[in-house]
C-alpha positions as CSV (number, residue, x, y, z in Angstrom):
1,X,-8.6,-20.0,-25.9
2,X,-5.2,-21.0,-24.8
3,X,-3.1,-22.9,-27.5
4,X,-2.5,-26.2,-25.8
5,X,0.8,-25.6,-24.9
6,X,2.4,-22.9,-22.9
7,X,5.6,-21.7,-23.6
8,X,6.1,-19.9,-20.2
9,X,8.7,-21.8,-18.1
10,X,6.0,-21.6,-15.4
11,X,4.0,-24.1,-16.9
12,X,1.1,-22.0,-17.2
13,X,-2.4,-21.2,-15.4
14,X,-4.7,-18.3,-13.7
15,X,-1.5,-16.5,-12.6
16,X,0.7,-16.5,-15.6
17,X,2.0,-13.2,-17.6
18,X,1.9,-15.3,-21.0
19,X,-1.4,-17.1,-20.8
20,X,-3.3,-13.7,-19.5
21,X,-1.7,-12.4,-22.8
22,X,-2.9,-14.7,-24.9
23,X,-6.1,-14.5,-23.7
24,X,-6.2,-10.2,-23.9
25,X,-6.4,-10.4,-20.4
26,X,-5.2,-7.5,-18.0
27,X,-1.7,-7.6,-16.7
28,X,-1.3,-5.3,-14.0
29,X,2.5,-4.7,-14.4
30,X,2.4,-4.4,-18.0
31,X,0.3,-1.2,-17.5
32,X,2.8,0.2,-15.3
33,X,5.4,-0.6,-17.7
34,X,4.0,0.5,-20.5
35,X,3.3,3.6,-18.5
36,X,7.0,4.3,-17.9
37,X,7.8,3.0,-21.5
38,X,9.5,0.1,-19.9
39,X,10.2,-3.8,-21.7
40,X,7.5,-6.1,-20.7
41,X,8.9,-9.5,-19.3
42,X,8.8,-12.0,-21.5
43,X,7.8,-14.9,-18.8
44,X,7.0,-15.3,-15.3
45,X,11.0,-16.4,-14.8
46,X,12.1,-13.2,-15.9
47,X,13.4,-11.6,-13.5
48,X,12.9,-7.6,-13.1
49,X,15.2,-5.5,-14.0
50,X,16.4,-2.5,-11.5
51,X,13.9,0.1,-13.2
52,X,11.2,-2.2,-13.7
53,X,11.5,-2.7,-10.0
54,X,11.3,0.8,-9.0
55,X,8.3,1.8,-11.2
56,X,6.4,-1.0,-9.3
57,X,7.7,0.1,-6.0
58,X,6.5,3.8,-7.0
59,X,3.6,2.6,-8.0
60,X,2.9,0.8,-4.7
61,X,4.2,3.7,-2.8
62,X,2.0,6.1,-4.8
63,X,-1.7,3.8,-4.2
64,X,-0.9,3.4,-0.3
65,X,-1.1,7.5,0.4
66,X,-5.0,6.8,-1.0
């Protein structure tokens, strides 16, 4: 359960990084972060840095050839 009060700038809800971690759920970019041993962001206003950007970009590159 979330803690009452969400210390994303976002403000929270089904979309953001911070609440999906608090409640262990999956977060599709920190996989592919974690992957490349990259920082995870620590909010949804964080902005991506150049190499965080290309992992996702290779990632999305790599599932559209499926």
């Amino acid at each position: 359960m979330l803690s009452g009060k969400c210390s994303c700038p976002c403000g929270g809800g089904q979309s953001c990084i911070v609440d999906r971690r608090e409640l262990n759920d999956w977060v599709h970019e920190d996989d592919i972060f974690n992957k490349n041993k990259l920082p995870l962001r620590k909010n949804c206003h964080q902005e991506y840095t150049g190499t965080q950007l290309n992992a996702l970009d290779k990632f999305m590159t790599d599932a559209s050839i499926d």
